[in-house]
C-alpha positions in Angstrom: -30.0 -101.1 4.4 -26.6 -100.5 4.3 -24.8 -97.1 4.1 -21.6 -95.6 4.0 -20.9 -93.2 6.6 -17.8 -90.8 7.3 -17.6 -89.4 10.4 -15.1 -87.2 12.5 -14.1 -89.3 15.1 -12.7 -88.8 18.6 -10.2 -91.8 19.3 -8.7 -93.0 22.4 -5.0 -94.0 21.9 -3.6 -94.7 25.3 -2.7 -91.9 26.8 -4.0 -89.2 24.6 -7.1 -88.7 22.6 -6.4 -87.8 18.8 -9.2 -86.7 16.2 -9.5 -89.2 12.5 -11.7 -89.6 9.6 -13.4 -93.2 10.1 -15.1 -94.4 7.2 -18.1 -97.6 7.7 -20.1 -99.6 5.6 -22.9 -100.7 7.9 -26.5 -99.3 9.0 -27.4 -96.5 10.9 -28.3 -98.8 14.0 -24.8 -100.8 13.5 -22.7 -98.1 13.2 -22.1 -97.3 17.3 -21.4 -100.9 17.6 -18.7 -100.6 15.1 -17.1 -97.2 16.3 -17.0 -98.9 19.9 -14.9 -101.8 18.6 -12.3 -99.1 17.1 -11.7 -97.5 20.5 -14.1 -94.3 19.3 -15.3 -91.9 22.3 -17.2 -90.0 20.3 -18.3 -89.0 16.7 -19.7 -86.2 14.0 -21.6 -87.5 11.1 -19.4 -85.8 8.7 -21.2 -87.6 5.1 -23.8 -90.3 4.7 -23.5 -92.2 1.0 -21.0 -89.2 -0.1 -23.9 -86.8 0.5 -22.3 -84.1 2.8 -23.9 -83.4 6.2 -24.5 -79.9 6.2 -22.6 -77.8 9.3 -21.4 -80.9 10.6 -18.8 -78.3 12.7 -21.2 -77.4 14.6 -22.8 -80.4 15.8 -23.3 -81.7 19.1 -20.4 -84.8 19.4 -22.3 -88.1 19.8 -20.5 -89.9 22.8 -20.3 -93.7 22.6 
């Protein structure tokens, strides 16, 4: 089933790494395909269908 998921994303833009909001529509087993296409290192579930993840901060980063 599809979901909408925001994460905290770290992005590669040659030479420097920055950090963005990325938003997907997708499911949960699509969504590190889709964050590898967009030149994503790594990621923090931030929300998941506008349902907040809770400490999110703290999280380890998910490395593509």
């Amino acid at each position: 089933m599809k979901q909408h998921f925001i994460v905290q994303a770290i992005m590669s833009v040659h030479p420097n790494d920055c950090l963005v909001p990325v938003g997907a529509v997708c499911t949960r087993d699509e969504l590190h395909a889709i964050l590898k296409t967009q030149n994503i290192k790594g990621y923090k579930m931030k929300s998941v269908d506008d349902e907040p993840v809770a400490d999110w901060e703290k999280a380890d980063w998910v490395m593509i």
